[in-house]
gemmi code that builds the backbone of each chain (N, CA, C; Angstrom):
import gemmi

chains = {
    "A": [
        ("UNK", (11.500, -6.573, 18.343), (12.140, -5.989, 17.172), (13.634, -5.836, 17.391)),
        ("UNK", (14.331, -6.165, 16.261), (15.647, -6.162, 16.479), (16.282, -4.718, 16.096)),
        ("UNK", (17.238, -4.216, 16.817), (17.474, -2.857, 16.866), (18.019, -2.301, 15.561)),
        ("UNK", (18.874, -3.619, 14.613), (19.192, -2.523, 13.137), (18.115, -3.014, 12.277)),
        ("UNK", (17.011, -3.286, 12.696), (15.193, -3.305, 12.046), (14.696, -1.585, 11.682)),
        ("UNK", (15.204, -0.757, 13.043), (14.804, 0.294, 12.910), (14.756, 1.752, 11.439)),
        ("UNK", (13.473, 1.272, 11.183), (13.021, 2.152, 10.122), (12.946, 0.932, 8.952)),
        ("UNK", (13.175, 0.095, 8.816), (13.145, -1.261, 7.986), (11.907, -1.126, 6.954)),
        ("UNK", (10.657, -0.966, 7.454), (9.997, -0.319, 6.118), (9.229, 1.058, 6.130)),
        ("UNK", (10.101, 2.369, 6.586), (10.216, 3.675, 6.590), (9.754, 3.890, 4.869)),
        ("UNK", (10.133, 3.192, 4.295), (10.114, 3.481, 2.531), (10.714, 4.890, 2.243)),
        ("UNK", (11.634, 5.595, 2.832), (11.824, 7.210, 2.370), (11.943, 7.700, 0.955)),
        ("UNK", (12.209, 6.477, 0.083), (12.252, 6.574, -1.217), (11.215, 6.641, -2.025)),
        ("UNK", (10.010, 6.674, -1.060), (8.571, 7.083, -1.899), (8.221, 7.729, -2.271)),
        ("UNK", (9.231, 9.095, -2.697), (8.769, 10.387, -2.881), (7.748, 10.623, -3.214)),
        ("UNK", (6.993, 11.860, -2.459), (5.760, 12.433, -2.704), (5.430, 12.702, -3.887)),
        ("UNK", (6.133, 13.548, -4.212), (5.561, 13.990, -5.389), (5.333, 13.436, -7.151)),
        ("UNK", (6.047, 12.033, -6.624), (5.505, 10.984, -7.550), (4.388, 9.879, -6.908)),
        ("UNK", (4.405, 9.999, -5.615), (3.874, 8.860, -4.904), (2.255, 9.170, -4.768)),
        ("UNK", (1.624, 9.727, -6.219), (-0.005, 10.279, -6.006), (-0.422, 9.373, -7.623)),
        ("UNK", (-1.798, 8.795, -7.301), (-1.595, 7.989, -7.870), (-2.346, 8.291, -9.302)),
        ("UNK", (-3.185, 9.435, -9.378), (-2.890, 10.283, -10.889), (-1.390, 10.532, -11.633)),
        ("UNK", (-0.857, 10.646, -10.864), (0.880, 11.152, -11.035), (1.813, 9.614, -11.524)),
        ("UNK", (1.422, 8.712, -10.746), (1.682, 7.778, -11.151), (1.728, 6.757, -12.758)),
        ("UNK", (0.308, 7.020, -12.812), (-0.634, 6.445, -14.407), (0.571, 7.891, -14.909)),
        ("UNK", (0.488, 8.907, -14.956), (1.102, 10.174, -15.801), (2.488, 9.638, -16.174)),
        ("UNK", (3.146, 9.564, -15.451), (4.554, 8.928, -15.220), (5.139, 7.657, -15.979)),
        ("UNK", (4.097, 6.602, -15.701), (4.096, 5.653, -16.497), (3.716, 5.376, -18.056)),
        ("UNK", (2.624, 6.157, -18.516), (2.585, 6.516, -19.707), (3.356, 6.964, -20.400)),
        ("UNK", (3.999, 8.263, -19.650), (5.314, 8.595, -20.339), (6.396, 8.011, -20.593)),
        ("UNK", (6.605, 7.219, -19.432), (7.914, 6.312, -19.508), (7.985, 4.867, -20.473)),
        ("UNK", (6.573, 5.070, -21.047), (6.368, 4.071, -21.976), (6.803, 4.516, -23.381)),
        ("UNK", (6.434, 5.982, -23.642), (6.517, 6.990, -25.234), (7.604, 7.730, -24.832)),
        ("UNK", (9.006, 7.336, -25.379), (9.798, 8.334, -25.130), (9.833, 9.679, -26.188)),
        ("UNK", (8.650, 9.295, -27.087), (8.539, 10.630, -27.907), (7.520, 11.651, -27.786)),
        ("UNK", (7.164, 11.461, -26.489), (6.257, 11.739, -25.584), (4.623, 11.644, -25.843)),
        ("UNK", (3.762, 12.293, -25.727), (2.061, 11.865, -25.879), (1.232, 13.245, -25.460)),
        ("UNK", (0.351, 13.414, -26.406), (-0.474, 14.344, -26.620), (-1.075, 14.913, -25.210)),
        ("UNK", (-1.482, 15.952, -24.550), (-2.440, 16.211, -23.443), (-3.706, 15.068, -23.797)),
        ("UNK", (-4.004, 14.871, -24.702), (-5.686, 14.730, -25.400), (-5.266, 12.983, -24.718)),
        ("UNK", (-4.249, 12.457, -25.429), (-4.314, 10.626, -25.358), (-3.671, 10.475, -23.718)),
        ("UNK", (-2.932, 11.329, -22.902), (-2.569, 11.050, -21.556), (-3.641, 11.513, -21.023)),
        ("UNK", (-4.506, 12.156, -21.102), (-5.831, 12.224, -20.811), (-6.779, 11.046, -20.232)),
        ("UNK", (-6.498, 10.796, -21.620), (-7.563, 9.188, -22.141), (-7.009, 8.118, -21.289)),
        ("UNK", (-5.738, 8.003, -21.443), (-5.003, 6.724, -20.828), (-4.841, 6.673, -19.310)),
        ("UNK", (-5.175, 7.672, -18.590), (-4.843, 8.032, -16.755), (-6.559, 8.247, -16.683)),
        ("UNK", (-7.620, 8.012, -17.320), (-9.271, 8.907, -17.521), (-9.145, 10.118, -16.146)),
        ("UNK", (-8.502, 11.034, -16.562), (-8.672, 12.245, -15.949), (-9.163, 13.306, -16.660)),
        ("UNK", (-9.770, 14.188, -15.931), (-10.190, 15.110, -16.436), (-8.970, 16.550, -17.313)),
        ("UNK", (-9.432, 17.384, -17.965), (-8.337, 18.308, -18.128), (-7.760, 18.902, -16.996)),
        ("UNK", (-8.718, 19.290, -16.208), (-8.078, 20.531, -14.707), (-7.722, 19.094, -13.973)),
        ("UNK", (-7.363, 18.206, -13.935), (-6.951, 17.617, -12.993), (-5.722, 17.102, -13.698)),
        ("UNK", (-5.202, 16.785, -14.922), (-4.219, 16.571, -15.521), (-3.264, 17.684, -15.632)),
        ("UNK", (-4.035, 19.126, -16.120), (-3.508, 20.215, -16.129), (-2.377, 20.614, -14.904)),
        ("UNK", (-3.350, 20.157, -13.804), (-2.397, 20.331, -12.929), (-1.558, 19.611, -12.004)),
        ("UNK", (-1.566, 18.687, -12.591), (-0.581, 17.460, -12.121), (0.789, 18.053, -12.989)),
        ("UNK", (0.085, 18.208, -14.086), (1.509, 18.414, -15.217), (2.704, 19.315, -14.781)),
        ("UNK", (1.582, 20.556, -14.233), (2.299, 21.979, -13.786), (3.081, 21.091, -12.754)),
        ("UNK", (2.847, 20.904, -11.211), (3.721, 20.408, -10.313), (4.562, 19.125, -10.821)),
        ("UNK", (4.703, 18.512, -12.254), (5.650, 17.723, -12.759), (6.867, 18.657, -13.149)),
        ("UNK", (5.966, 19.234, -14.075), (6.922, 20.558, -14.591), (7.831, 21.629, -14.225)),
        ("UNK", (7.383, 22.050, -13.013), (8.074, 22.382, -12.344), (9.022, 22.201, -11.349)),
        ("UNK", (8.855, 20.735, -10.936), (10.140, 20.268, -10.808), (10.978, 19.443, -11.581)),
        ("UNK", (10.724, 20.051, -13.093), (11.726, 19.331, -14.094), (11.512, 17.777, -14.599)),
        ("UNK", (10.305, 17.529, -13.866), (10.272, 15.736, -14.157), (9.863, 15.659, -15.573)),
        ("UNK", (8.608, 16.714, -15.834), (8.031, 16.814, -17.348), (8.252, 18.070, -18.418)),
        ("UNK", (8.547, 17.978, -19.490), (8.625, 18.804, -20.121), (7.418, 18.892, -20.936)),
        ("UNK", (6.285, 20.389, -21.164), (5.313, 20.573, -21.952), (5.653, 21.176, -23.089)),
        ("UNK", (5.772, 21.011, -24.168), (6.112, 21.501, -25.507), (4.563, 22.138, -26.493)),
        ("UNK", (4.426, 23.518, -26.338), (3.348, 23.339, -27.021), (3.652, 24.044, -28.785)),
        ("UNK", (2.817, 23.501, -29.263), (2.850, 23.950, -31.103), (1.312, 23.486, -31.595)),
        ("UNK", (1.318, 24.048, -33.001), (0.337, 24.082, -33.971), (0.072, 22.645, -34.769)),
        ("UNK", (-0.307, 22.520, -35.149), (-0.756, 21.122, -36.460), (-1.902, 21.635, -36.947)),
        ("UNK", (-1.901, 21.344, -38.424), (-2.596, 21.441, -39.196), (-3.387, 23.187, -38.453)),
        ("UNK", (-2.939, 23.690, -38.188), (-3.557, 25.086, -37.356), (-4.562, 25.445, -36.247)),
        ("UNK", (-4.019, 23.616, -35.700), (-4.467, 23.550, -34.479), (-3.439, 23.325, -32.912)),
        ("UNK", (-4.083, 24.012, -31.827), (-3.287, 24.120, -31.224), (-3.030, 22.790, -30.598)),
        ("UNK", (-1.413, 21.973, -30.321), (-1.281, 20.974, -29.619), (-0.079, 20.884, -28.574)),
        ("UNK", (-0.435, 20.336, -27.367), (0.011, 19.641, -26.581), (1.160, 18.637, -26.179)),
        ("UNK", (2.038, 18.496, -26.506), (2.791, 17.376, -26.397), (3.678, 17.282, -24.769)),
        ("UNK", (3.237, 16.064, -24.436), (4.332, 16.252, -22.800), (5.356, 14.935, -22.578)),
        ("UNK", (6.356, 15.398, -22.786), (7.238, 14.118, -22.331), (8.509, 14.656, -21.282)),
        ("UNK", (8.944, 13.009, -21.008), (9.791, 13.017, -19.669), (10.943, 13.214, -19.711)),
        ("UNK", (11.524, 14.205, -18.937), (12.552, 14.191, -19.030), (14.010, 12.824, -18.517)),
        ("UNK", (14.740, 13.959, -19.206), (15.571, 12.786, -19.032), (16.024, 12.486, -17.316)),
        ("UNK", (15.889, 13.761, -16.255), (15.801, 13.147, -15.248), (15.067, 13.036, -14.139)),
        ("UNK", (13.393, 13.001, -15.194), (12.732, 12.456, -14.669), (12.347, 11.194, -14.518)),
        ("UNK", (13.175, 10.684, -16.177), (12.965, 9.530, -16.193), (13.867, 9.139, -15.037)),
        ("UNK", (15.056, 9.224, -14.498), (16.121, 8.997, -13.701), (15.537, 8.700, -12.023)),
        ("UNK", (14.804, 9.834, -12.222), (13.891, 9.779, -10.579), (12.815, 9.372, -10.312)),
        ("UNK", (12.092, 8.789, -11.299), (11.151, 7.935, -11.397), (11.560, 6.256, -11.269)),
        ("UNK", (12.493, 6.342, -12.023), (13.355, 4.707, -11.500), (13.244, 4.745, -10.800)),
        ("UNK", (14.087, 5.427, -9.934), (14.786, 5.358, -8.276), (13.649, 4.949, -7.637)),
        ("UNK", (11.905, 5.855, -8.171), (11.102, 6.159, -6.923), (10.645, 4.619, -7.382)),
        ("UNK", (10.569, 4.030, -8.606), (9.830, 2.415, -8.662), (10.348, 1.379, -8.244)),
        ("UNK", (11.873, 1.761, -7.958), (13.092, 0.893, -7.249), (12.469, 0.519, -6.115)),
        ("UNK", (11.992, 1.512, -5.277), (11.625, 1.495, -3.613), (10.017, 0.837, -4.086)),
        ("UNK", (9.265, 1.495, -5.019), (7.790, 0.732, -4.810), (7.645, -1.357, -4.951)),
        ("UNK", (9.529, -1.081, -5.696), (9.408, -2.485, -5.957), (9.739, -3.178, -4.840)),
        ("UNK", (10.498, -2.540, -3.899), (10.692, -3.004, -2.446), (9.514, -3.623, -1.711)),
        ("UNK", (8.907, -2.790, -1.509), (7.566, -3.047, -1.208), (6.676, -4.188, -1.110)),
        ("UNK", (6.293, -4.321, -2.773), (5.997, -5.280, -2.984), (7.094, -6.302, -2.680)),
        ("UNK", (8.209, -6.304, -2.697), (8.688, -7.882, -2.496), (8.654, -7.951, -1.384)),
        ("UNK", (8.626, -7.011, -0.276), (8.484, -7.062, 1.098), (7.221, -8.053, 1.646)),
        ("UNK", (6.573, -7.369, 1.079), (5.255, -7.618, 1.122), (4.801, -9.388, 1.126)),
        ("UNK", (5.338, -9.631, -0.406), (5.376, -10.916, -0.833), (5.937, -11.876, -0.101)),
        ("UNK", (7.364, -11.482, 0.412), (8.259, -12.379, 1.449), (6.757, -12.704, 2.841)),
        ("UNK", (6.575, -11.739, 2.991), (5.759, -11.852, 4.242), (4.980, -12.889, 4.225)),
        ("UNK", (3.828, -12.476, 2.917), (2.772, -13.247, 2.341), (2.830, -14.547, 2.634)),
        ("UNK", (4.017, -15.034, 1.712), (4.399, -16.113, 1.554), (4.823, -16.894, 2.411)),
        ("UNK", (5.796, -16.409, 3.614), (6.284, -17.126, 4.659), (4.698, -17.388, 5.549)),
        ("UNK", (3.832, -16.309, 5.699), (2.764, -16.783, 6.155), (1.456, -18.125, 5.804)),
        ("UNK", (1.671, -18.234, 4.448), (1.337, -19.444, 4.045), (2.334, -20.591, 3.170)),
        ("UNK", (3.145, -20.714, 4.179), (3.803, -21.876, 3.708), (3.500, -22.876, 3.085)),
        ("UNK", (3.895, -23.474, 1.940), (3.060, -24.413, 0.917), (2.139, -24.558, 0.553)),
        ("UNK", (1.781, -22.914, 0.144), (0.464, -22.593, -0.191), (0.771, -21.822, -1.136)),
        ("UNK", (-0.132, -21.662, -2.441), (0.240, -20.897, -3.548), (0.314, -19.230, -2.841)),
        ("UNK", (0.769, -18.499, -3.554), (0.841, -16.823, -3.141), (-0.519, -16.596, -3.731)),
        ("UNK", (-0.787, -15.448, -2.750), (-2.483, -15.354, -3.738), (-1.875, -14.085, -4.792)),
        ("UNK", (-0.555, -13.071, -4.165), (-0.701, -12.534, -5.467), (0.569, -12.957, -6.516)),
        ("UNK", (0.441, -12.068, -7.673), (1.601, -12.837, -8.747), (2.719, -12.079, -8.446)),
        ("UNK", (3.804, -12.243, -7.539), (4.932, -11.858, -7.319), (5.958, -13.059, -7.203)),
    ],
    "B": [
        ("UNK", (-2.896, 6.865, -29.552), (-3.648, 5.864, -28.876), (-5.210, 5.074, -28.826)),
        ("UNK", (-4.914, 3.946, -29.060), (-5.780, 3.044, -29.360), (-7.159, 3.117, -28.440)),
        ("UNK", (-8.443, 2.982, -29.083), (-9.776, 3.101, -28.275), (-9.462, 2.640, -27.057)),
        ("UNK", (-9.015, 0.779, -27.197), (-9.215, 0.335, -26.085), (-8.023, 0.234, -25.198)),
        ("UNK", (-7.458, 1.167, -25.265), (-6.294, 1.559, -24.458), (-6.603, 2.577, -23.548)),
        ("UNK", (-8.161, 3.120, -23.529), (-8.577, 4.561, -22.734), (-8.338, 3.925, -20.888)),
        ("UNK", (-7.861, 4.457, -20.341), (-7.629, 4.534, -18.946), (-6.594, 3.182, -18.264)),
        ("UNK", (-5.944, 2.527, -19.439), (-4.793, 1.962, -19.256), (-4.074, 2.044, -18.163)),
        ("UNK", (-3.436, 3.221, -17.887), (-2.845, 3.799, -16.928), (-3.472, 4.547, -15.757)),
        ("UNK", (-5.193, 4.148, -15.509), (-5.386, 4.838, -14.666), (-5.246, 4.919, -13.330)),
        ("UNK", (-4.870, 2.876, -13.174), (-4.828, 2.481, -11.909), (-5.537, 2.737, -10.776)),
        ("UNK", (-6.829, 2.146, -10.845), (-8.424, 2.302, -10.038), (-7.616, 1.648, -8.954)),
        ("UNK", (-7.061, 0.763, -9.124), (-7.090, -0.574, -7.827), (-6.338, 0.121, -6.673)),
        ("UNK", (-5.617, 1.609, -7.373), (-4.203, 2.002, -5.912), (-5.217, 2.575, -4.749)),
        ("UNK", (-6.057, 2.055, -3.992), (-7.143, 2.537, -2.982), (-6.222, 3.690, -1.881)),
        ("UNK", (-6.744, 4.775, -2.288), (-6.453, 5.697, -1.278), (-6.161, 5.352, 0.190)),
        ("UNK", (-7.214, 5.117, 0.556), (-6.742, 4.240, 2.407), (-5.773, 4.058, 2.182)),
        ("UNK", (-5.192, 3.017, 1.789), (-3.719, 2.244, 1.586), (-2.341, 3.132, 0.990)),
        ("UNK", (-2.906, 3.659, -0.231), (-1.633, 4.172, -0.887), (-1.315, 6.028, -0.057)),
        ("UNK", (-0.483, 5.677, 1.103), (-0.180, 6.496, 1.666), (1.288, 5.943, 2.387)),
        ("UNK", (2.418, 6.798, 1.939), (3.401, 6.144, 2.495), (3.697, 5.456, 3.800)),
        ("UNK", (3.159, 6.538, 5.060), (3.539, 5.860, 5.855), (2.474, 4.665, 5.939)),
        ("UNK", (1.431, 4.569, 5.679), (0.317, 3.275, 5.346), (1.025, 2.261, 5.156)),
        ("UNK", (1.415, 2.413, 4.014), (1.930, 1.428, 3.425), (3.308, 0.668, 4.334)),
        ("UNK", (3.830, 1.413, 4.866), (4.803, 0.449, 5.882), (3.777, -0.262, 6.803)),
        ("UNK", (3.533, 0.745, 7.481), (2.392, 0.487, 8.634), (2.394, -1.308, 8.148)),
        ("UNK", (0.860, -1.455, 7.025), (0.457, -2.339, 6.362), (1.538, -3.400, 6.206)),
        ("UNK", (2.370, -3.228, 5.201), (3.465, -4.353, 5.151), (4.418, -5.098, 6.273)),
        ("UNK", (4.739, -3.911, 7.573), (5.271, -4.783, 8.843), (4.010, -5.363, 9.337)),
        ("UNK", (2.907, -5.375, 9.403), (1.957, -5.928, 10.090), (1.731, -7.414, 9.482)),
        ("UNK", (1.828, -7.221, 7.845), (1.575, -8.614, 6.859), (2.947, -9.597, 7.422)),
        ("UNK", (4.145, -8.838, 7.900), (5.417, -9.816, 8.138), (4.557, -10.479, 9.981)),
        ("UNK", (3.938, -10.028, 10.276), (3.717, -10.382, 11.570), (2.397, -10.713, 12.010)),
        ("UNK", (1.724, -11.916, 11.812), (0.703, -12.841, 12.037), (0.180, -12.545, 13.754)),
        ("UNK", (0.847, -12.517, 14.094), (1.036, -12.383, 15.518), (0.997, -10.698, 16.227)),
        ("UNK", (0.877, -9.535, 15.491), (0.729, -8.790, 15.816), (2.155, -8.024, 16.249)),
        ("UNK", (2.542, -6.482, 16.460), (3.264, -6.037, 16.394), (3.156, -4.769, 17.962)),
        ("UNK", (3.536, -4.490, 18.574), (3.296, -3.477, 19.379), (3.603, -2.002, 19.212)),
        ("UNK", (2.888, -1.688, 20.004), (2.733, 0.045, 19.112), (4.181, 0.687, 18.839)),
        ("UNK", (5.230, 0.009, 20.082), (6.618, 0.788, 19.756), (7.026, 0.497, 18.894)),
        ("UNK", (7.289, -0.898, 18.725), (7.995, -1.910, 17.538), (7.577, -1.238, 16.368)),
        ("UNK", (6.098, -0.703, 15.771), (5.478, -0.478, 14.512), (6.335, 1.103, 14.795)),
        ("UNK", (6.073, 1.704, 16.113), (6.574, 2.915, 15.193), (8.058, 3.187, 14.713)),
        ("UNK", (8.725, 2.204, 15.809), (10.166, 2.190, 15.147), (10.731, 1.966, 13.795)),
        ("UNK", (9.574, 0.408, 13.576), (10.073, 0.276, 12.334), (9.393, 1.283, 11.022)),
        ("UNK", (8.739, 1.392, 11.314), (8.586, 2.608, 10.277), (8.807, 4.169, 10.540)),
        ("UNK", (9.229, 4.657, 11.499), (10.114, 5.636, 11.809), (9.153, 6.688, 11.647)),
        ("UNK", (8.155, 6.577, 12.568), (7.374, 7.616, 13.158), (7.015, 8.060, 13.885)),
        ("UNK", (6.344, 9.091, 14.339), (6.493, 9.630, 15.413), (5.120, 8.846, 16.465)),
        ("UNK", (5.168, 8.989, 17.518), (3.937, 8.347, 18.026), (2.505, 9.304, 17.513)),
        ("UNK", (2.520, 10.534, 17.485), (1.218, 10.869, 17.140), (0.706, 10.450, 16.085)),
        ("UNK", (1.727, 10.331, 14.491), (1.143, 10.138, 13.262), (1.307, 8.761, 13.246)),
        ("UNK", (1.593, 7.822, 14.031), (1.057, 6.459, 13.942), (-0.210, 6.346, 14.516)),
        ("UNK", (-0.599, 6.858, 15.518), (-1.953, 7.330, 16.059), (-2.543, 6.990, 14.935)),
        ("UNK", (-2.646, 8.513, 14.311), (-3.297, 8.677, 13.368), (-4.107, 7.922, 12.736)),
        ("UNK", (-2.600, 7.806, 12.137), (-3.131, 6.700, 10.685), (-3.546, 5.329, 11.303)),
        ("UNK", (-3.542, 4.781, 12.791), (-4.023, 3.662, 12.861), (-5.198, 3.766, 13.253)),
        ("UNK", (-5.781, 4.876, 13.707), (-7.221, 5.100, 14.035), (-7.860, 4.999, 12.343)),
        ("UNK", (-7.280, 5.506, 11.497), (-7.954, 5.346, 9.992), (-8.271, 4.492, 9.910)),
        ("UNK", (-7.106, 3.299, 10.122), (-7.354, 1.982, 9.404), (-8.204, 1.159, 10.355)),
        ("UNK", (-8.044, 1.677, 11.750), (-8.566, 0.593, 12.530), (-10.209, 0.858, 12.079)),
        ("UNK", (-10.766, 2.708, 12.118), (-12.321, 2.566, 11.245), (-12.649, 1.591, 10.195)),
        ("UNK", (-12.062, 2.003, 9.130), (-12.170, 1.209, 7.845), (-11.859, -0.532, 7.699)),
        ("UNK", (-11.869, -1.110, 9.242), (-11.742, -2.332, 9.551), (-10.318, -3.072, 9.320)),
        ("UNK", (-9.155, -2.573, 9.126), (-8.020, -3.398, 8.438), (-7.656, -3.780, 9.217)),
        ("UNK", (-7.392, -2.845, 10.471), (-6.256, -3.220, 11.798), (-7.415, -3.406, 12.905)),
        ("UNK", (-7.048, -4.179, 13.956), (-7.172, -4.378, 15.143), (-6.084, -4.082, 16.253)),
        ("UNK", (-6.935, -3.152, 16.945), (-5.552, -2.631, 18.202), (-6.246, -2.965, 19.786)),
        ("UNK", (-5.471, -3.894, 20.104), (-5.817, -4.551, 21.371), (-4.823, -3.754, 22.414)),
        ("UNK", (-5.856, -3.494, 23.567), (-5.059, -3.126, 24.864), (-5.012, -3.442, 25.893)),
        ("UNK", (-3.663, -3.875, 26.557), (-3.774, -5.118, 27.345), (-2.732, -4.477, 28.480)),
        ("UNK", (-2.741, -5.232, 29.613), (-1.357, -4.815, 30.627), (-0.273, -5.922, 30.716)),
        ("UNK", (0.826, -5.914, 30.489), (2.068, -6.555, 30.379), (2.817, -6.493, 31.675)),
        ("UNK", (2.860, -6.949, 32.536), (3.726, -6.379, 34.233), (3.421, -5.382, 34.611)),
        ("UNK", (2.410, -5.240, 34.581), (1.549, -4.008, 35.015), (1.560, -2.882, 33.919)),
        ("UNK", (2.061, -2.997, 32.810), (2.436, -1.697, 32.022), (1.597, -1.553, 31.158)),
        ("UNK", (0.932, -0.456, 30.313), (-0.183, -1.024, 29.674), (0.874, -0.988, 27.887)),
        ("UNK", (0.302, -2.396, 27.624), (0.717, -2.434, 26.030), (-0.704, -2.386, 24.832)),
        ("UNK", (0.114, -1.892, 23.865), (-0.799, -1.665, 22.630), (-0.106, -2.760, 21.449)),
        ("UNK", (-1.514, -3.707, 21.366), (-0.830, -4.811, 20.008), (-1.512, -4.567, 18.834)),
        ("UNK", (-1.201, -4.671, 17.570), (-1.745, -4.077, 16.197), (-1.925, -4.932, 15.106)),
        ("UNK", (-2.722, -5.565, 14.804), (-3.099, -6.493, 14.313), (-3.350, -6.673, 12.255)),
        ("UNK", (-3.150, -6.994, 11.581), (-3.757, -6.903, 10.407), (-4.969, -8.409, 10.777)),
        ("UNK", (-6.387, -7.420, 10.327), (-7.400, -8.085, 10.191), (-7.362, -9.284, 8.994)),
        ("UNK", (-8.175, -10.105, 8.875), (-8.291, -10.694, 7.610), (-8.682, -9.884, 7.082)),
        ("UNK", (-10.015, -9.307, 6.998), (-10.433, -8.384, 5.387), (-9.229, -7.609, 5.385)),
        ("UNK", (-8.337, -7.002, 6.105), (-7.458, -5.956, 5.865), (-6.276, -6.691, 4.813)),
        ("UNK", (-6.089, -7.537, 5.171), (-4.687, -8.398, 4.638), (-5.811, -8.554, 3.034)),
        ("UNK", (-6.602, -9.575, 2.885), (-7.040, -9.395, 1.357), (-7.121, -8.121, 1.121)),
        ("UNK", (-7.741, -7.035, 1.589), (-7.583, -5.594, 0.825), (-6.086, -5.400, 0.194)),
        ("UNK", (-5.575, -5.214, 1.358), (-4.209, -5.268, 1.338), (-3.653, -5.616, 0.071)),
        ("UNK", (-3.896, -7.128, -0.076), (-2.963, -7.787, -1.618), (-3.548, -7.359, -2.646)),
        ("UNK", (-5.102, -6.954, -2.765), (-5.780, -6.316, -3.664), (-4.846, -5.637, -3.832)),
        ("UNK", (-4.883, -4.441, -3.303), (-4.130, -3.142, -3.757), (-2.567, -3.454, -4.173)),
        ("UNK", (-1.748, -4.480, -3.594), (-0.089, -4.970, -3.551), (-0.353, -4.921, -5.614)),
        ("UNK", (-1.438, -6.028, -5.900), (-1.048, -6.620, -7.248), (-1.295, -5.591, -8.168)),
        ("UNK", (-1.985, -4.288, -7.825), (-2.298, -3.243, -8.539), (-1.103, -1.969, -8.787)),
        ("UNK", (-0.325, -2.712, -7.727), (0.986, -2.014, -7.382), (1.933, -2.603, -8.066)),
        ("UNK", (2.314, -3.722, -8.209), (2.865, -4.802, -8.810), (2.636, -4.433, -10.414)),
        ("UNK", (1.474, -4.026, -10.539), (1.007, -3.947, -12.497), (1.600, -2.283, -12.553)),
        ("UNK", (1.813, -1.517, -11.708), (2.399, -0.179, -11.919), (4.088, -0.351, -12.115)),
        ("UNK", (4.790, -1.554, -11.177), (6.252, -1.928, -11.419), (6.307, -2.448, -12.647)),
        ("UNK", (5.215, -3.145, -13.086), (5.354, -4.090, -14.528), (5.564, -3.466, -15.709)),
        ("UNK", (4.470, -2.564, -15.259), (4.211, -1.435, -16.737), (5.622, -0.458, -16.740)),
        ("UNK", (5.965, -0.376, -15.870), (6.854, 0.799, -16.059), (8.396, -0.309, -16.443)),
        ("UNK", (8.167, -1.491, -15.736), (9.770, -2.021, -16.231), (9.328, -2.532, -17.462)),
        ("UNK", (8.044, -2.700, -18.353), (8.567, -3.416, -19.928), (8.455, -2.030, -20.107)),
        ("UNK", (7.958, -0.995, -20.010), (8.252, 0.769, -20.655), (9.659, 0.585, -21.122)),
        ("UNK", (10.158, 0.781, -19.915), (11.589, 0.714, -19.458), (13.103, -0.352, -20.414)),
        ("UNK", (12.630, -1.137, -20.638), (13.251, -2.427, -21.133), (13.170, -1.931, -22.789)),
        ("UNK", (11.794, -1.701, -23.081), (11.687, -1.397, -24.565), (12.447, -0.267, -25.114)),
        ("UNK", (12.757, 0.841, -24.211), (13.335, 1.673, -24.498), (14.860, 1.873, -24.675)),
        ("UNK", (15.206, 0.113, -23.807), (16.384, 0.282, -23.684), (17.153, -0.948, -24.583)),
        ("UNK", (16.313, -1.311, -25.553), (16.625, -2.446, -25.896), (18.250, -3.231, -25.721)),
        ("UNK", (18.438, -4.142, -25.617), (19.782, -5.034, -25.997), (20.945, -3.978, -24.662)),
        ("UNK", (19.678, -3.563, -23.598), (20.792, -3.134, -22.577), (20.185, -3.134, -20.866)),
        ("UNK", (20.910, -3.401, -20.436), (20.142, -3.989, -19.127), (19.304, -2.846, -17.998)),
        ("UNK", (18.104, -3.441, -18.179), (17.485, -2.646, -17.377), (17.906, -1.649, -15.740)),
        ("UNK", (17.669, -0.893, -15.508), (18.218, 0.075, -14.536), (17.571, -0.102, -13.192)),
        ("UNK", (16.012, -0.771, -13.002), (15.618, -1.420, -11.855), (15.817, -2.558, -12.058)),
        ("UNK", (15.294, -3.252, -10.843), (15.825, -4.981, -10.624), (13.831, -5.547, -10.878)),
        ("UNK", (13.588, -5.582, -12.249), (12.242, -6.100, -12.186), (12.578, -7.283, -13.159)),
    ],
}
model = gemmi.Model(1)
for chain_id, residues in chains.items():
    chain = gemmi.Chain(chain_id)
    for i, (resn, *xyz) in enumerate(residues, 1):
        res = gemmi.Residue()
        res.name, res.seqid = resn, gemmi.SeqId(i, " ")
        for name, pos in zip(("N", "CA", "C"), xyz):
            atom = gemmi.Atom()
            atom.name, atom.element = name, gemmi.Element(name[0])
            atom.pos, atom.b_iso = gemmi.Position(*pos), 0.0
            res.add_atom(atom)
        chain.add_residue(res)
    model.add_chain(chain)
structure = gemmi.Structure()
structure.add_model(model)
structure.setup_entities()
């Protein structure tokens, strides 16, 4: 190993607390609806349960990544959760590094089968 | 959100074993190296300590991914670390499931930003 190798795929940019992979599907949903999405349909779309969404949300929320807005409709109670604006900011950053990864990954792949298709699509 | 949009985002494929940061280096310097890696080299490059490379390579070595051979080098004893075949296909399994989490989040990303250049490099 060559000595400025050291820490070469450390990934430190994986932050934890996006790097869970309920949290992930959460994250990405949002970053899809910037007008954010019901508890009920981010539910549906990550298939988690309520207490397990519930509390993903809270440790989003509290570090500012998600904002929970709750109100009435039709005189029912609703849910709405979207991302902030710098969560959206730190969620880049953290897909910046996952995208590392994968191309890391891929370089490898690939140099290992030389003139051979990649088996994955990168 | 649409019926068949339920668990869209749930991302089954991110397999626990694997999706663990330092794993995931672990995993990816091993895919750059056909030939195996030695226990210092792996922990350098991923910048850990010797116990929690332990660790996590006793995980993987159960769950069949890695192979850790121990051998004497000039009398010294060395440790070499292997990605198995089933480990390396697991492996890309999980990469392209990772790959569809960069995807989803950069057309999120793109749509939101229309007619302005995206903020990761996807």
């Amino acid at each position: 190993m060559k000595q400025n190798e050291k820490g070469r795929f450390a990934y430190d940019g994986l932050d934890r607390l996006m790097h869970e992979k309920a949290r992930l599907g959460i994250l990405t949903s949002l970053l899809t609806q910037r007008n954010g999405l019901t508890f009920v349909d981010l539910k549906n779309l990550c298939n988690l349960t309520d207490g397990n969404l519930s509390r993903h949300l809270k440790s989003l929320e509290e570090e500012g990544l998600v904002d929970i807005q709750k109100s009435f409709t039709n005189n029912r109670p609703q849910t709405l959760c979207l991302l902030t604006e710098g969560g959206r900011k730190r969620f880049i950053a953290y897909l910046q590094e996952l995208e590392r990864v994968v191309q890391d990954a891929s370089i490898a792949e690939k140099r290992s089968k030389k003139n051979t298709k990649p088996i994955f699509n990168a």
